[in-house]
C-alpha positions as CSV (number, residue, x, y, z in Angstrom):
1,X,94.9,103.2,124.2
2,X,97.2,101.0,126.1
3,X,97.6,97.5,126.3
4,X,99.8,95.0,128.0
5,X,101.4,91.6,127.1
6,X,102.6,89.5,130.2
7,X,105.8,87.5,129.2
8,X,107.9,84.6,131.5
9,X,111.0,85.5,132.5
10,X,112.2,83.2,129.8
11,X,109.8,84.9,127.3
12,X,110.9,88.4,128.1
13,X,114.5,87.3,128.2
14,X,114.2,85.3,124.6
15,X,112.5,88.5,123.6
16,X,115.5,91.0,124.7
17,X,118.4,88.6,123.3
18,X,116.2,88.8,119.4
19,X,115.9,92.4,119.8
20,X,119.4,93.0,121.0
21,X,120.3,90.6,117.7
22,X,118.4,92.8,115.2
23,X,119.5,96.6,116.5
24,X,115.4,97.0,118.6
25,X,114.4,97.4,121.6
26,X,111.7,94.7,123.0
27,X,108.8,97.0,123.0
28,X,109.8,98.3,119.4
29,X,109.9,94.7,118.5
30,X,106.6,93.3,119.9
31,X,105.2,96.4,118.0
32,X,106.6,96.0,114.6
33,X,105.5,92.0,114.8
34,X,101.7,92.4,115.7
35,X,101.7,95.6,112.9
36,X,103.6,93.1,110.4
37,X,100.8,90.5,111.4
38,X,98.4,92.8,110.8
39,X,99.5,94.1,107.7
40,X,99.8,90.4,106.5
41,X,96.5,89.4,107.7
42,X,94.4,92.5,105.7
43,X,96.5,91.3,102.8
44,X,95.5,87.8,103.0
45,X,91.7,88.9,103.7
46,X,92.0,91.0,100.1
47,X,93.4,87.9,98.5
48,X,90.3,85.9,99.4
49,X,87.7,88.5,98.5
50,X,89.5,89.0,95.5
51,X,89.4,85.3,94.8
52,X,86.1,84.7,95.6
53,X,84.7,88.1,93.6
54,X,86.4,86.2,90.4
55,X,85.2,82.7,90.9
56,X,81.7,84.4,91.3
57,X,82.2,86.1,88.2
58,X,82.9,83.0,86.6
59,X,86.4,83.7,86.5
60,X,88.0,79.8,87.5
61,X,91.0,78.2,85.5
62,X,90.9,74.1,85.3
63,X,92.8,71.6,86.9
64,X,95.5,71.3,84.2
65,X,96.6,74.6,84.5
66,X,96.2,74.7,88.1
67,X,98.6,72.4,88.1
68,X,101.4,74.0,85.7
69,X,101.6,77.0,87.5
70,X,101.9,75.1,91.1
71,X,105.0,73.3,89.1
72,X,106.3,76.7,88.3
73,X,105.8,77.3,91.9
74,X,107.4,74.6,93.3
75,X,109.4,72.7,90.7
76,X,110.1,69.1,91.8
């Protein structure tokens, strides 16, 4: 399978200068970012069916500790 992307001239340009920057080439680039996407996207998916299996299951944790662990997250 084949597929195109149509960039601007300012697109394709922004595109070679980034992969220039980082050692690529553009097409090498574009392909590692949609696979990275990807890869991001089934994780994210997993996440919420794992979520949701456990809060079906009964599985939930209250407020109060909701709230300690965003802390640890992102102290103030």
């Amino acid at each position: 399978m084949s597929m195109e992307v149509r960039l601007t001239p300012d697109e394709e340009a922004r595109l070679a200068e980034i992969a220039a920057i980082v050692g690529s080439n553009p097409e090498q680039l574009i392909k590692d970012a949609a696979f990275s996407l990807l890869e991001e996207d089934r994780r994210f998916r997993d996440a919420v069916k794992t979520g949701l299996a456990q809060a079906n299951r009964g599985e939930l944790i209250g407020e109060a500790e909701m709230d300690v662990r965003i802390e640890r997250m992102f102290p103030s």
